[in-house]
ZATIRO-9658 format. One line per field, with one value per residue: residue number from 1; y, x, z of N, C-alpha, C in turn. Coordinates in Angstrom, 3 decimals. Example, Ala and Ser with C-alpha at 12.3 -4.5 7.8 and 13.67 -1.06 7.14 Angstrom:
num <- 1/2
npy <- -5.690/-2.250
npx <- 13.190/12.850
npz <- 7.800/7.080
capy <- -4.500/-1.060
capx <- 12.300/13.670
capz <- 7.800/7.140
cpy <- -3.300/0.030
cpx <- 13.200/12.900
cpz <- 7.800/7.870
//
This chain:
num <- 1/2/3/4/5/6/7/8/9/10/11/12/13/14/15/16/17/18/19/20/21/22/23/24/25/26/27/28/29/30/31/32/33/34/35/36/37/38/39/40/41/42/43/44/45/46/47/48/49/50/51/52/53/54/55/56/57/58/59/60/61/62/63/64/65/66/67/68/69/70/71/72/73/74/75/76/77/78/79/80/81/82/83/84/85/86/87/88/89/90/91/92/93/94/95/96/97/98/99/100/101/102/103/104/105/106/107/108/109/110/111/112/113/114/115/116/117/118/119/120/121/122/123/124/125/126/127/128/129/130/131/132/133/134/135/136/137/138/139/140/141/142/143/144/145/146/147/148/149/150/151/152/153/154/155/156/157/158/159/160/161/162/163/164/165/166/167/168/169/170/171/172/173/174/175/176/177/178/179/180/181/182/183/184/185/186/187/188/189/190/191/192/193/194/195/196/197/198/199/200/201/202/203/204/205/206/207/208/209/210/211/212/213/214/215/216/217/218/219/220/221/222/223/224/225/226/227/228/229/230/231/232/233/234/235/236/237/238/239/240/241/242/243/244/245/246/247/248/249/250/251/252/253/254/255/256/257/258/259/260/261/262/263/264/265/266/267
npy <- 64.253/64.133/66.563/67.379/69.137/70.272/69.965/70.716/67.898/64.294/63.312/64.116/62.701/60.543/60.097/60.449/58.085/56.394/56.905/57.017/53.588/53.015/53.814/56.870/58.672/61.972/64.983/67.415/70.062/71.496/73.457/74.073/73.266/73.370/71.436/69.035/68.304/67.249/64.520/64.013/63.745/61.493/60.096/60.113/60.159/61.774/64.786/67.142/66.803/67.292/70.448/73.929/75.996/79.284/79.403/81.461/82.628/82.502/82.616/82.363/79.703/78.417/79.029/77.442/74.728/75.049/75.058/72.546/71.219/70.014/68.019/67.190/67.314/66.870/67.988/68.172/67.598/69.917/73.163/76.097/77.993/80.355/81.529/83.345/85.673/86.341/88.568/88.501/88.845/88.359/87.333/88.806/87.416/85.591/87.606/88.608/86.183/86.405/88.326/88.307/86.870/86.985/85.696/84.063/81.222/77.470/75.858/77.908/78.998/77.072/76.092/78.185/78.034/75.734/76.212/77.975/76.511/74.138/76.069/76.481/74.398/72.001/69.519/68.936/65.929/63.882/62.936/60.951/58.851/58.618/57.942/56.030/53.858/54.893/55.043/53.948/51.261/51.173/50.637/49.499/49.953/49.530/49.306/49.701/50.777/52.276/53.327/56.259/56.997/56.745/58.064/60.626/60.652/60.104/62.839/64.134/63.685/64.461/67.262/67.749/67.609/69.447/71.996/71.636/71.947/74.990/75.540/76.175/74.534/71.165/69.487/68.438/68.765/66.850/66.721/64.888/65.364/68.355/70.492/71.820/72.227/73.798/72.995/75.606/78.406/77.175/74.441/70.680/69.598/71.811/72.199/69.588/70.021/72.325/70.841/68.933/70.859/72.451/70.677/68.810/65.706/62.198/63.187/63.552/63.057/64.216/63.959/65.309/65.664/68.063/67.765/67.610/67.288/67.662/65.558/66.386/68.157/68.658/66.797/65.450/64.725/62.784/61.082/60.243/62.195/63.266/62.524/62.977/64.156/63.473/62.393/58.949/58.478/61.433/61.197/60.360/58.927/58.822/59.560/58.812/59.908/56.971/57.266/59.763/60.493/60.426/58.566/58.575/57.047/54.489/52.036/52.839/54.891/53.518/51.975/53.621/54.666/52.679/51.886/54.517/53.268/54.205/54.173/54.061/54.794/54.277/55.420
npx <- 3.234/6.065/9.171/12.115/14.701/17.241/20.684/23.894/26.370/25.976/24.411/21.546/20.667/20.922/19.048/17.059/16.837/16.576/13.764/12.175/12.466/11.523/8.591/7.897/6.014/6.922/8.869/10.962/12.980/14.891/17.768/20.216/20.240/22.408/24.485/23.644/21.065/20.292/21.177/19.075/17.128/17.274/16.642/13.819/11.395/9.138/8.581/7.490/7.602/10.078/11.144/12.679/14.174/15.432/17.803/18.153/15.555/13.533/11.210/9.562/10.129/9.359/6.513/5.781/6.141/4.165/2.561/2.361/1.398/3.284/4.469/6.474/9.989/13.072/16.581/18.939/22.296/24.786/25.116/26.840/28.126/29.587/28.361/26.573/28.120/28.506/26.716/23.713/20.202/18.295/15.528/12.516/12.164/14.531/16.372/15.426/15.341/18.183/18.988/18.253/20.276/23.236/25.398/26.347/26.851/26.886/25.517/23.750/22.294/21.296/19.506/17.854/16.633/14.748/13.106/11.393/10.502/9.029/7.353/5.463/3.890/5.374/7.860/11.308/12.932/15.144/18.322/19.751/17.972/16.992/19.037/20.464/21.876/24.381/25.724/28.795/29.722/31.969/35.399/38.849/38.858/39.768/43.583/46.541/47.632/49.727/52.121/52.481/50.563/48.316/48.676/48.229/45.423/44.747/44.797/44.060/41.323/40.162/40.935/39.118/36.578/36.227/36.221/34.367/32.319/32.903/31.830/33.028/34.192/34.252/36.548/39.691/43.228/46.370/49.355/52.267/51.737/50.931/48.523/47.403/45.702/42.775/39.185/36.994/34.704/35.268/35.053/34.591/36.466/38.813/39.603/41.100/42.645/44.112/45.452/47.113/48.487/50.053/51.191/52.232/52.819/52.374/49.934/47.281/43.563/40.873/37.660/35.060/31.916/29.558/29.447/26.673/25.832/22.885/20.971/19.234/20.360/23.611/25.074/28.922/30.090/31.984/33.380/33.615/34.667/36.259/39.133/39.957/42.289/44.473/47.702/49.407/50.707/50.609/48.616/48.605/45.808/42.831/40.298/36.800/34.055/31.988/29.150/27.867/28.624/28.233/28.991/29.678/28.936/30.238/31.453/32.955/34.398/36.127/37.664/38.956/40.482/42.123/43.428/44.848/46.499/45.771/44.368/42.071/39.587/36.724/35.493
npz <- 107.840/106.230/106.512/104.410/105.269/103.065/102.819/101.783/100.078/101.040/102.521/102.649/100.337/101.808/103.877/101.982/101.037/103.473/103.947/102.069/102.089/104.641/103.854/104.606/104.307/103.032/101.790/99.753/100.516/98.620/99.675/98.583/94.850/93.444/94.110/94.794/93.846/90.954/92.487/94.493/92.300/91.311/93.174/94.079/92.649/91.737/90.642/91.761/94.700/95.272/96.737/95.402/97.348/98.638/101.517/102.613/103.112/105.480/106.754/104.046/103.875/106.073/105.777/103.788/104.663/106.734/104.263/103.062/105.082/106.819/109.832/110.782/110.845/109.401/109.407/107.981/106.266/105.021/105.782/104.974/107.243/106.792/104.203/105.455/105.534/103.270/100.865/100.749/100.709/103.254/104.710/106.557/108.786/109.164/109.781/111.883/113.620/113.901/114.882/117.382/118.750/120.488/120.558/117.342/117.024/115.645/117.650/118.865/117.019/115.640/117.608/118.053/115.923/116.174/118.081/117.233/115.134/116.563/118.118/116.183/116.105/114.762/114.806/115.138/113.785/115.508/113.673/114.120/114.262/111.489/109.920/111.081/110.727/109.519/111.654/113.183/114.783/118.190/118.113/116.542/113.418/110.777/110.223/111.864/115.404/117.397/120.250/119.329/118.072/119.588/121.735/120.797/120.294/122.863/123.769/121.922/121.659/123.956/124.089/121.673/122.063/123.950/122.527/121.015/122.699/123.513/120.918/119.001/116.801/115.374/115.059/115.430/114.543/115.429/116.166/117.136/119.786/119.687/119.113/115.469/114.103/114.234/113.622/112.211/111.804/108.449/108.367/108.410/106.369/105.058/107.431/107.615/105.200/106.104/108.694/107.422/105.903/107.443/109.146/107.904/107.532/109.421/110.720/113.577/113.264/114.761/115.624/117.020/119.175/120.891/124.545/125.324/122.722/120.827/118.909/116.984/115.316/113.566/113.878/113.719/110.687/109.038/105.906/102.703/101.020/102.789/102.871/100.470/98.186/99.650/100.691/100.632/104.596/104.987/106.681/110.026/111.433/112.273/114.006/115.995/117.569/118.832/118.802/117.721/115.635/112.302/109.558/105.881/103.590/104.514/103.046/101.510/102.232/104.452/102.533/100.893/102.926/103.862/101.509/101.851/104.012/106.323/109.926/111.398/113.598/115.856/118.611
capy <- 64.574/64.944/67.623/67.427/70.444/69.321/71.390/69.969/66.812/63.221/63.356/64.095/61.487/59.221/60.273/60.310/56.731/55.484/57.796/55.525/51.909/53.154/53.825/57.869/59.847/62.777/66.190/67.855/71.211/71.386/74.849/74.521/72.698/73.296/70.911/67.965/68.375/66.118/63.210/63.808/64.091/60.235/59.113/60.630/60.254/62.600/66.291/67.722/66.257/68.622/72.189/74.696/77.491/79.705/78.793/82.486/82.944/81.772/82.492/81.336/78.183/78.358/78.703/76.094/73.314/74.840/75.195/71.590/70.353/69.058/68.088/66.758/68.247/66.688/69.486/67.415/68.049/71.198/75.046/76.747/79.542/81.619/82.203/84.759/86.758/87.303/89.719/87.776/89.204/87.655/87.849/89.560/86.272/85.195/88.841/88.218/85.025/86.484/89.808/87.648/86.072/88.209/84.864/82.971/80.019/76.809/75.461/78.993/79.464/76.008/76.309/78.993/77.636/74.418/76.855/78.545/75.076/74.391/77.169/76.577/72.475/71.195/68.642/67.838/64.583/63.275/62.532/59.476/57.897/58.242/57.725/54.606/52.520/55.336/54.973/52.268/50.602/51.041/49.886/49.570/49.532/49.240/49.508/49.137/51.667/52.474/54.435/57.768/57.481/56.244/59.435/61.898/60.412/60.446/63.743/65.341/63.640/65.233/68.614/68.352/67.417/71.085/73.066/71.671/72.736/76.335/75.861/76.761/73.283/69.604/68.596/69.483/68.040/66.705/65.861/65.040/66.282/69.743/71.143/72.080/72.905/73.734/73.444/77.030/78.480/76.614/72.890/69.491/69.363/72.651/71.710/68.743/70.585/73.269/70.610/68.681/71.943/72.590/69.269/67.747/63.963/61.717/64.147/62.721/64.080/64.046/64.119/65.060/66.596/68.627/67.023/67.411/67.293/68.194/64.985/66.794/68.706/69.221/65.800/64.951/63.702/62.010/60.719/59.715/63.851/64.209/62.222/64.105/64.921/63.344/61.184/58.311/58.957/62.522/61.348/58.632/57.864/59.174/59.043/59.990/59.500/56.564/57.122/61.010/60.374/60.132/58.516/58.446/56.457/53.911/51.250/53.476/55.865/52.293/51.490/54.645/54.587/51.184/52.242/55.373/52.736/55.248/53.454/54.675/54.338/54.599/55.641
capx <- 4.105/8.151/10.141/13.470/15.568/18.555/22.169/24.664/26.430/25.425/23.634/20.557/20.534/20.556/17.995/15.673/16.562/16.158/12.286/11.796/12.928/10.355/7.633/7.370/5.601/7.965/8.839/12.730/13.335/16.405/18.632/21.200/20.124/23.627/25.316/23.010/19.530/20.203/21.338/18.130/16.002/17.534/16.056/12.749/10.561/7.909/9.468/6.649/8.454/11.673/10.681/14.058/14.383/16.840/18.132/18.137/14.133/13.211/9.862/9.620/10.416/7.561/5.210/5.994/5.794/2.615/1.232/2.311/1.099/4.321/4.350/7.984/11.159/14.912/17.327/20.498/23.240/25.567/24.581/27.728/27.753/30.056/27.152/26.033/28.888/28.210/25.756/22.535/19.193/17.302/14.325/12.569/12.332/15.880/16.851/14.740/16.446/19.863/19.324/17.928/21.559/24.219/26.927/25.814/27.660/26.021/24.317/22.902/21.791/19.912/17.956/16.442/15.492/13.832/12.353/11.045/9.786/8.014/6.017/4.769/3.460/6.383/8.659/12.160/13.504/16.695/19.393/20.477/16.756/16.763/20.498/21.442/22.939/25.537/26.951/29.869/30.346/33.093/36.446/39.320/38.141/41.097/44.557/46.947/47.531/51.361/51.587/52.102/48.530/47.515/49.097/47.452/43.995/43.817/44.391/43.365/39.800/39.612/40.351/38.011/35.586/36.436/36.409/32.813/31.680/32.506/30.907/34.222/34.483/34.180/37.739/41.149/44.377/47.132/51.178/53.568/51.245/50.531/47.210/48.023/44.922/41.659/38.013/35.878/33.680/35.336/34.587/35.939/37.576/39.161/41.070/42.056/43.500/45.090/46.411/48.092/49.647/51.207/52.049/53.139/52.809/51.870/48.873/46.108/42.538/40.144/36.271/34.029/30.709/29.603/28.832/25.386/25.235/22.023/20.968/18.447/20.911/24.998/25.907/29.845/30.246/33.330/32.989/35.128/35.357/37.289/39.554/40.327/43.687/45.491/48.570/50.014/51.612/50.078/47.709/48.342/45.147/41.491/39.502/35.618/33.105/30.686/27.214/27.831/29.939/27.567/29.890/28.734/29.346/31.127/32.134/34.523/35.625/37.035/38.320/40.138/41.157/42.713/44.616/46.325/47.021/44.892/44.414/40.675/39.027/35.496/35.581
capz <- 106.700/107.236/105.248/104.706/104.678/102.380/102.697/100.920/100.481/100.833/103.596/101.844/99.856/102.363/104.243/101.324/100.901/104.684/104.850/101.335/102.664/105.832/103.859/105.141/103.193/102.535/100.874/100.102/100.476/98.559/100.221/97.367/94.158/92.494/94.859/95.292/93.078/90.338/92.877/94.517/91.500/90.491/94.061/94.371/91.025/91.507/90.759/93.477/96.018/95.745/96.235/95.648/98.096/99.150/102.639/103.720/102.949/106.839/106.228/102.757/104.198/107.305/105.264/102.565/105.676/106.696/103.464/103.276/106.393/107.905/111.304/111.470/110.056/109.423/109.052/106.712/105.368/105.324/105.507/105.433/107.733/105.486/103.369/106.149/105.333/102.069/100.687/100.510/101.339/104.330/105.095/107.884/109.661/109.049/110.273/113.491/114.357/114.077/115.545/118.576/119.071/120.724/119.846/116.599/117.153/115.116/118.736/119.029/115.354/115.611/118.665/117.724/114.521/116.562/119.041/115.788/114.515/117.740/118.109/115.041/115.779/114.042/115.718/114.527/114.196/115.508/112.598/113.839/113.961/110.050/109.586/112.502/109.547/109.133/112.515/113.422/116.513/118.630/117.531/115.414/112.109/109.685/110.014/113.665/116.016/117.996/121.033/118.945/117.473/120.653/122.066/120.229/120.392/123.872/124.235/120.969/121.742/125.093/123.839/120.693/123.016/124.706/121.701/119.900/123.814/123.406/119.945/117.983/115.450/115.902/114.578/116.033/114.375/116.374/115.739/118.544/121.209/119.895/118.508/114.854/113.344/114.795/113.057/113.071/110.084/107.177/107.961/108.939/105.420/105.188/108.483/107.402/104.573/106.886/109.346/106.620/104.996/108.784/110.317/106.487/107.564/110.604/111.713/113.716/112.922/115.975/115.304/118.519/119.363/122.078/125.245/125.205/121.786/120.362/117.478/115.691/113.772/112.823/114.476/113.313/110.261/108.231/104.427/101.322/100.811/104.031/102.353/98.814/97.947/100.956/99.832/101.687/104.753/105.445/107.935/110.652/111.972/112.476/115.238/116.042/118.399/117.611/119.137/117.765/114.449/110.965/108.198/104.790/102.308/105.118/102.371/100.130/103.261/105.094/101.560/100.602/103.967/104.016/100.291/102.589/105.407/107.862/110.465/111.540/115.126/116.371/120.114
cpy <- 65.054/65.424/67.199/68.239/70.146/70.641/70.700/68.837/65.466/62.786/63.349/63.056/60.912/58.873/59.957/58.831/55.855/55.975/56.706/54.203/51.941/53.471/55.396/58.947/61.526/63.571/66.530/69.511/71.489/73.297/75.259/73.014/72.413/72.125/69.247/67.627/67.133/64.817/63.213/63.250/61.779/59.451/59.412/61.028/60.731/63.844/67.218/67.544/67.460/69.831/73.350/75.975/77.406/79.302/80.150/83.016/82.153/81.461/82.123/79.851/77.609/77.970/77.629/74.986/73.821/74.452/73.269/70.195/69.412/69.112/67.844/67.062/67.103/67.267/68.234/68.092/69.803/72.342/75.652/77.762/80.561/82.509/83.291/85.874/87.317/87.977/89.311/88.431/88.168/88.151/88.631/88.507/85.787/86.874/88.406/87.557/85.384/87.395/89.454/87.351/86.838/86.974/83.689/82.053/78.552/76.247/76.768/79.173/78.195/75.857/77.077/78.401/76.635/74.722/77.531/77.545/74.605/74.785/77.274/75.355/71.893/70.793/68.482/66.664/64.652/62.725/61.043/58.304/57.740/57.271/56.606/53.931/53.055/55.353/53.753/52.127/51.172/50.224/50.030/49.095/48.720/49.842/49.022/50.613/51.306/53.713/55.953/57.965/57.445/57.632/60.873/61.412/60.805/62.409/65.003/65.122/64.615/66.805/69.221/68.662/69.064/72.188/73.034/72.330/73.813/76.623/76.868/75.928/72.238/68.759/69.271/68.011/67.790/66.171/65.905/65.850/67.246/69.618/71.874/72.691/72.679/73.871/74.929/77.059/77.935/74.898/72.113/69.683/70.070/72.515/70.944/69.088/71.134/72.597/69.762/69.677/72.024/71.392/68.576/66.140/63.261/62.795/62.778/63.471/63.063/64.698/64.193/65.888/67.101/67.755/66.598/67.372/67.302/66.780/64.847/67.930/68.921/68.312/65.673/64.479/63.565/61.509/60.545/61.239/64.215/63.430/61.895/64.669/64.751/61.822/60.152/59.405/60.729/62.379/59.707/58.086/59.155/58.387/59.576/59.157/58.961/56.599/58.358/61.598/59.932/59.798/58.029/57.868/55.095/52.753/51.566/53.994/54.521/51.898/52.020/54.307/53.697/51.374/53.262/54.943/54.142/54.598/54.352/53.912/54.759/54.479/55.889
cpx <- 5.464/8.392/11.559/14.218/16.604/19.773/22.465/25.404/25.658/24.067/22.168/19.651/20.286/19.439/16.811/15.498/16.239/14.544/11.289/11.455/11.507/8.912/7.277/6.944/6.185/7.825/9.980/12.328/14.498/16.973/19.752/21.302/21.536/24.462/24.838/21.507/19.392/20.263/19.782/17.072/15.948/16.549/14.507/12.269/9.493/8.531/9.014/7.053/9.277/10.977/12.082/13.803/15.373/16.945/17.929/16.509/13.450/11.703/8.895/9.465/9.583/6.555/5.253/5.600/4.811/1.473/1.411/2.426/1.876/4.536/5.294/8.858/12.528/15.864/19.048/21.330/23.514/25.209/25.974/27.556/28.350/29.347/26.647/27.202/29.254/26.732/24.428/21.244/18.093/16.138/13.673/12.868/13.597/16.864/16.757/15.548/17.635/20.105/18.943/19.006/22.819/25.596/25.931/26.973/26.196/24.720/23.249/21.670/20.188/18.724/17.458/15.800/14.201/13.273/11.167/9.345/8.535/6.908/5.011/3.734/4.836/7.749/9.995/12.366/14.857/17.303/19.726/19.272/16.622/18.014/21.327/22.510/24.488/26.556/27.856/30.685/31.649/34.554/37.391/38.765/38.809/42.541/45.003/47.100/48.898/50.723/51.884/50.981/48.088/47.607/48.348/46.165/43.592/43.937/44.043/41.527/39.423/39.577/39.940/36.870/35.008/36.214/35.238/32.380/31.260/32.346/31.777/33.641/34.120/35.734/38.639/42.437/45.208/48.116/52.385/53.119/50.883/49.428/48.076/47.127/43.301/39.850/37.303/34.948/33.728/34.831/35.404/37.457/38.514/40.066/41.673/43.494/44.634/45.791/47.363/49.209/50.709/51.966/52.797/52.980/52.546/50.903/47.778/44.873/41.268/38.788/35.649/32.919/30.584/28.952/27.800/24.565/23.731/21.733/19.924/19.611/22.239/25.745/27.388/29.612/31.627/32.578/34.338/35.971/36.352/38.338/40.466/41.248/44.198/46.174/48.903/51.027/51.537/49.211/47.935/47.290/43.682/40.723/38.250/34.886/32.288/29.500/27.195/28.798/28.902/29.078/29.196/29.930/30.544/32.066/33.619/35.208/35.949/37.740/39.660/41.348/42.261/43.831/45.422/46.745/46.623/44.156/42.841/40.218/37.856/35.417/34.478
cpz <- 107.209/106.006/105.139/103.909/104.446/102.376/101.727/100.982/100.420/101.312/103.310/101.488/101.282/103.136/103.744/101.018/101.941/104.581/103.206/101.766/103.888/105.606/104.417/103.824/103.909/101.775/100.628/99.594/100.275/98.784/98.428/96.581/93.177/93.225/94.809/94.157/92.026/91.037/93.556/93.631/90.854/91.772/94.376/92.667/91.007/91.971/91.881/94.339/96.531/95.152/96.498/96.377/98.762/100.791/103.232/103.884/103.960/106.300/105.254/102.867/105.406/106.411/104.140/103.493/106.081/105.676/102.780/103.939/106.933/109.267/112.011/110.226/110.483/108.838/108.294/105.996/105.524/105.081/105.819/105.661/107.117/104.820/104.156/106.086/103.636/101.951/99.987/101.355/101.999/103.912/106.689/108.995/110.282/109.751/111.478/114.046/114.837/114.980/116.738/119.413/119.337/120.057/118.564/115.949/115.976/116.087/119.105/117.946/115.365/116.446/118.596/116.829/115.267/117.504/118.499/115.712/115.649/117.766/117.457/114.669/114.992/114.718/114.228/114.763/114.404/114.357/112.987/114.100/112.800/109.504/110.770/111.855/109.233/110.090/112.804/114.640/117.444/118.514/116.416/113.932/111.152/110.586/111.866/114.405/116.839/118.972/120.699/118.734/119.027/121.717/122.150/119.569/121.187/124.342/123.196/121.156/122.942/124.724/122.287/121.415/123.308/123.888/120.741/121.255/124.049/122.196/118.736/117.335/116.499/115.335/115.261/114.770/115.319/115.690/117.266/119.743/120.926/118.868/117.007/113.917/113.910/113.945/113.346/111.633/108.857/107.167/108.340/107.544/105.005/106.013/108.291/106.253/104.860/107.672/108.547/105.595/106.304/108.851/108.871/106.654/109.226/111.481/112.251/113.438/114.210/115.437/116.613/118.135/120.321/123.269/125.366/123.410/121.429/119.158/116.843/114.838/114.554/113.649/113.460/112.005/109.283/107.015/103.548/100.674/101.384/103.577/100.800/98.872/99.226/100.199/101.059/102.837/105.767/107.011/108.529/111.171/111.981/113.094/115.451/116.930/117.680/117.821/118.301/116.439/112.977/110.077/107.068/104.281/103.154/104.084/101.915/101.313/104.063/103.627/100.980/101.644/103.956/102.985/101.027/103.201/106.560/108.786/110.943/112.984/115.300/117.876/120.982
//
């Protein structure tokens, strides 16, 4: 039996539709029903399926996959860490974990959880064994590329690269060579926000993972969201690693794309 612990986002979804198409008999543990629940509820027609619990109720959430004998776990979609800075009561479990962690960075936060999971018989799965369909080759996708983009690819990739490593973000912006806005606790989309308020126009936006990335959970990902409220013009190009790069919804986000003339790369 596989679970799947749902954040927020698409991501979800899609999952529940590749563990469908495969025939896996399946469960959802939706974290936050306000965000996602109904799109679930349209893909999964037996309400038993999706069971709602809070994301900070560790133990709550142990015993739910014991008490329904899951033996493999896929952790999806977004948990914003923010939420630990508001005033939400853990549990003892969820205490434990944290008070374990002198830096709770996201690579910290997760291996415990899947050290957790473990202990317990329960295997995660890798994200991009459910989700393969979402990644895209190597290559220009859409649009052309000049040696400014070309510029501030090669060396905004190298030092995203550097900065998911020490487990800051996975995005950096880039304009004319300089670093302009860096991913941390708010999110890819948030930066993109912040490096288009700075840089105003021709930014590049750099997607990486950590070297050793980890792809049972918080691989990269890009979507038609990261793309909301950006006008022509604002952004020259986007770039992401493709063995290590989830994009959702690839149709519309190459489509949008293509209407801003954003020239898009898979590296």
């Amino acid at each position: 039996m596989i679970a799947v612990i749902a954040g927020t986002g698409n991501l979800p979804l899609e999952a529940c539709k590749n563990l469908i198409k495969q025939n896996k008999d399946f469960f959802v543990i939706s974290l936050f029903p306000e965000d996602n629940l109904i799109e679930l509820q349209k893909i999964i027609s037996d309400p038993s399926k999706i069971i709602i619990q809070n994301f900070y109720q560790a133990s709550t959430i142990l015993n739910l996959l014991k008490e329904k004998h899951a033996t493999h776990v896929i952790m999806i979609g977004k948990v914003d860490k923010r939420n630990l800075l508001k005033k939400v009561k853990l549990d003892w479990l969820a205490i434990k974990l944290l008070a374990s962690l002198a830096y709770k960075d996201d690579k910290a936060i997760m291996e415990k959880i899947l050290e957790t999971l473990k202990s317990n018989g329960i295997e995660v799965i890798n994200q991009n064994e459910i989700l393969d369909s979402l990644f895209i080759k190597p290559g220009l996708i859409c649009g052309e590329i000049n040696s400014y983009i070309q510029t501030n690819i090669d060396l905004g990739m190298q030092l995203a690269v550097k900065i998911a490593e020490i487990g800051i973000g996975q995005t950096l912006v880039m304009k004319d060579g300089m670093i302009i806005a860096v991913e941390a606790i708010e999110g890819t989309d948030e930066c993109i926000k912040r490096g288009i308020e700075q840089g105003k126009e021709n930014i590049v936006i750099c997607k990486s993972a950590h070297k050793n990335q980890n792809n049972k959970y918080d691989l990269p990902t890009l979507g038609t969201k990261s793309l909301e409220n950006i006008l022509p013009g604002q952004v020259a190009a986007i770039a992401w690693q493709s063995s290590k790069t989830i994009i959702v919804d690839k149709e519309t986000f190459i489509k949008k794309a293509q209407e801003l003339n954003i020239p898009l790369i898979s590296i």
